[in-house]
N, C-alpha and C positions, 0 to 999 in steps of 0.2 A: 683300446685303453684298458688295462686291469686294472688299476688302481679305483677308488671309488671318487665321486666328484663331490670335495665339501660342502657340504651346505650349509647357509642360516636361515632359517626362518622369521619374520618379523610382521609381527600384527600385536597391538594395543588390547586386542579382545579376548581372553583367556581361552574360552571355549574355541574360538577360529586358530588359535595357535598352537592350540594340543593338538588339535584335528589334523593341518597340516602336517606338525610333526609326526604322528601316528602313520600319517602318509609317506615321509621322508623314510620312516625305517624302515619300512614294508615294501621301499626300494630296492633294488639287489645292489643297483648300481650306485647310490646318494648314498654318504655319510653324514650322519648330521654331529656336525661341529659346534652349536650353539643356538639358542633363542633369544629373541628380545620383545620387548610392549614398546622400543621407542626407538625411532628412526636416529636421535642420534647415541645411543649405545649402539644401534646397530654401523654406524660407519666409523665409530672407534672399535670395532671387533674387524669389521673388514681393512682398516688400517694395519692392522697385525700382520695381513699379508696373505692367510691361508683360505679364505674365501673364495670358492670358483662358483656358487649360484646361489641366490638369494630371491626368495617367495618372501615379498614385499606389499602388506598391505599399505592405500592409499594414502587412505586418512586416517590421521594420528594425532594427539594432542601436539604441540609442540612443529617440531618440522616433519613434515608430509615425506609419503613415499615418493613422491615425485621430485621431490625437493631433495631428499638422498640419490635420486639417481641421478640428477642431472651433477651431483656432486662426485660422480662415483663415470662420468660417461669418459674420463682419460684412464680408466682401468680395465682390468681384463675379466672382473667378475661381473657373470651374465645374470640377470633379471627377470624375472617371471613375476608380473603384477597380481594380487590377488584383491578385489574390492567388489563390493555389493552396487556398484554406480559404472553402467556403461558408459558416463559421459566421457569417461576420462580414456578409452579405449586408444582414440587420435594421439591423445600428446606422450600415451605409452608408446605407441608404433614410431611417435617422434623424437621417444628417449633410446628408440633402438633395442626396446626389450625384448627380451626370446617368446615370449606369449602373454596371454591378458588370461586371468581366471576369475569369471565371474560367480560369484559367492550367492545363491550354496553353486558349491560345486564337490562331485563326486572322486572315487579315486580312478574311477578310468579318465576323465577332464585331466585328474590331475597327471596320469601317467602318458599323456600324449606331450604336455609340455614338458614334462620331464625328461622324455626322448628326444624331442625339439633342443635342448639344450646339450644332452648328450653328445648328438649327430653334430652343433655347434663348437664343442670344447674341445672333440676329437677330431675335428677338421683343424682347425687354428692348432692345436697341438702339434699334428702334423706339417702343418706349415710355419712353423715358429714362432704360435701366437700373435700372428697378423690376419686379422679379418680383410676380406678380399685378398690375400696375398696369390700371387702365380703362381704355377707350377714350378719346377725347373727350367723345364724348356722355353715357358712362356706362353704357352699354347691357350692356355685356358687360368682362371681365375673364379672364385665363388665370390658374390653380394648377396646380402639380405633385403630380401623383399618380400612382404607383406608376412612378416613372422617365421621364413623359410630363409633355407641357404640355397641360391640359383646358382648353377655353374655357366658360364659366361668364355665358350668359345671363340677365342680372340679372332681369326682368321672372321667370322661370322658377323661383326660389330662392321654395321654399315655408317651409322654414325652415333652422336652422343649429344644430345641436349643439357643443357644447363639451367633448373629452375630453383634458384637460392637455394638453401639447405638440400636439394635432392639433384638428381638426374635423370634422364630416360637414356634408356640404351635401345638401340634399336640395330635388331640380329637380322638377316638374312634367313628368310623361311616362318619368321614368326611374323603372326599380323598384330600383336599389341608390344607396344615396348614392356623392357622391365623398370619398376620406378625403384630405384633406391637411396637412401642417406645415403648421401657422398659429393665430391667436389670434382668439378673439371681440372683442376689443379691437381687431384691424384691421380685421378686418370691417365691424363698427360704423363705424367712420371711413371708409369705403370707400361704405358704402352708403346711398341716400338716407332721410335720418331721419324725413321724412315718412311712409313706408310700412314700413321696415325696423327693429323698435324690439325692444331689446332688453329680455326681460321675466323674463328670471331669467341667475342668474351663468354655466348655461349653455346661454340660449337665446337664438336669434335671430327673431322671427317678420315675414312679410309681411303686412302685416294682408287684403291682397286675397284673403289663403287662409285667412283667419280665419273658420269657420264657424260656433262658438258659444264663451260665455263663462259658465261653470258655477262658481261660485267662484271657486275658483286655479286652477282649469285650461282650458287654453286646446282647442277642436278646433281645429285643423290639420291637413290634407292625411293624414287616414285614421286619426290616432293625437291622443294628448292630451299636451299637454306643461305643469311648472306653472307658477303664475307666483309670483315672489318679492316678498315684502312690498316692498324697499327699491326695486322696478322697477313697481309697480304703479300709481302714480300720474299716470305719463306714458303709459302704454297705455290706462288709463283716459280717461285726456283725449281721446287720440285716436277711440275707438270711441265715445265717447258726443258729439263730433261729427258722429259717422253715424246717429245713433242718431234715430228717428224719436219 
C-alpha cells in the first residue's frame, strides 16, 4: 500500500486527543483526516466515506464509543479502542476492533496497533475489501482472532463448530482451535461443498477427516460430533459415494 490510511481520531478529552493526534502524524503511514470530542460528529464524518481507521475513545457524553461501533460494524472502517477502563476490553474484541489501548498509553502501544490495522487494510485491499475472503484458488483464507489476522488453510480444517456469534475452527496439526466472529452460514458459502458439508446447525465437517459413521455421530479428528436429522441426507449421499 502507498497511499497513507486516513485517520479520525475521537476522544471528549482535550489533552488525550492532541496526544493521539501528535501520534497519528508522527506516523509515516496514517494521514489524519479529522478530529472530534463526540461520537456522533464522529460518524457524520465517517458517513462522508473517506475514513479507513478510527482511535475511538469509550466514554463520551452523549453516545459512547462502543455505541458508534456497533453503528459503524457494516463498514469497512477499522477501529482501534482507546479508554482508561479495561472493562470494556471483551465487548471491543466483540465489536471486532483492530486492538484495545489502554490510557496512558505510550507511542510504541500506540505504533503496534497502528501496524495491526495496517497489516488488516492491506490484506482486505488486496482481497477486495472482504474480511475473511479466499484466495483465488481457494486454498486458504484469513479470520480475525483475538486482535490478529490468522490465515486458515483450507485443506487443514477438520471441522467447524458453531457458538452463536462465534466459531471454532479446528486445523489439522494445531492442538487449540482458532475462535473467531463469524457464522456457520459463511462458512458454508466459502467453502467447497464437495468435501465441506454441513451436518448439524452446528457443525461443519471435512469429509477427508471423517473416520467413522455410528449412527448420528460422526468421528472426526479425535472427538464425535452429531449429525442432525434435517442435514443427514446430503452427508449421506456423499459418504455412501465412497462407500465400497
Amino acid at each position: 500500500m502507498n497511499t497513507k490510511i486516513r485517520t479520525l481520531v475521537v476522544d471528549d478529552e482535550p489533552l488525550a486527543l492532541d496526544l493521539v493526534k501528535e501520534y497519528v502524524e508522527k506516523t509515516p503511514f496514517l494521514e489524519l483526516v479529522d478530529s472530534c470530542n463526540n461520537a456522533q460528529d464522529a460518524f457524520d464524518r465517517v458517513e462522508k466515506g473517506d475514513v479507513q481507521l478510527l482511535f475511538l475513545d469509550v466514554q463520551m457524553p452523549g453516545m459512547s464509543g462502543l455505541t458508534l461501533a456497533k453503528s459503524l460494524a457494516q463498514k469497512s472502517t477499522k477501529v482501534i479502542f482507546t479508554t482508561a477502563f479495561d472493562e470494556y476490553a471483551v465487548e471491543g474484541f466483540k465489536l471486532d476492533a483492530v486492538d484495545y489501548l489502554l490510557k496512558p498509553f505510550d507511542f510504541d502501544e500506540f505504533m503496534k496497533a497502528a501496524l495491526k490495522a495496517k497489516k488488516i487494510i492491506e490484506l482486505e485491499g488486496a482481497q477486495g475489501g472482504q474480511p475473511g475472503a479466499t484466495s483465488e484458488d481457494g486454498n486458504y483464507f484469513f479470520v480475525k482472532s483475538e486482535y490478529k489476522l490468522v490465515r486458515i488453510d483450507v485443506p487443514r480444517i477438520i471441522y467447524i463448530e458453531g457458538l452463536k456469534d462465534y466459531i471454532k475452527i479446528y486445523l489439522d496439526g494445531e492442538a487449540k482451535p482458532i475462535l473467531t466472529l463469524n457464522s456457520l452460514k459463511e462458512m458454508e458459502n466459502r467453502l467447497p461443498a464437495s468435501k465441506y458439508i454441513r451436518v448439524h446447525r452446528s457443525y461443519i465437517v471435512n469429509v477427508d477427516f471423517v473416520r467413522g459413521v455410528e449412527r448420528n455421530l460422526i468421528a472426526i479428528g479425535g472427538t464425535k460430533v452429531p449429525m442432525g436429522e434435517g442435514y443427514k441426507q446430503n452427508f449421506t449421499d456423499i459418504i455412501n459415494r465412497k462407500t465400497l
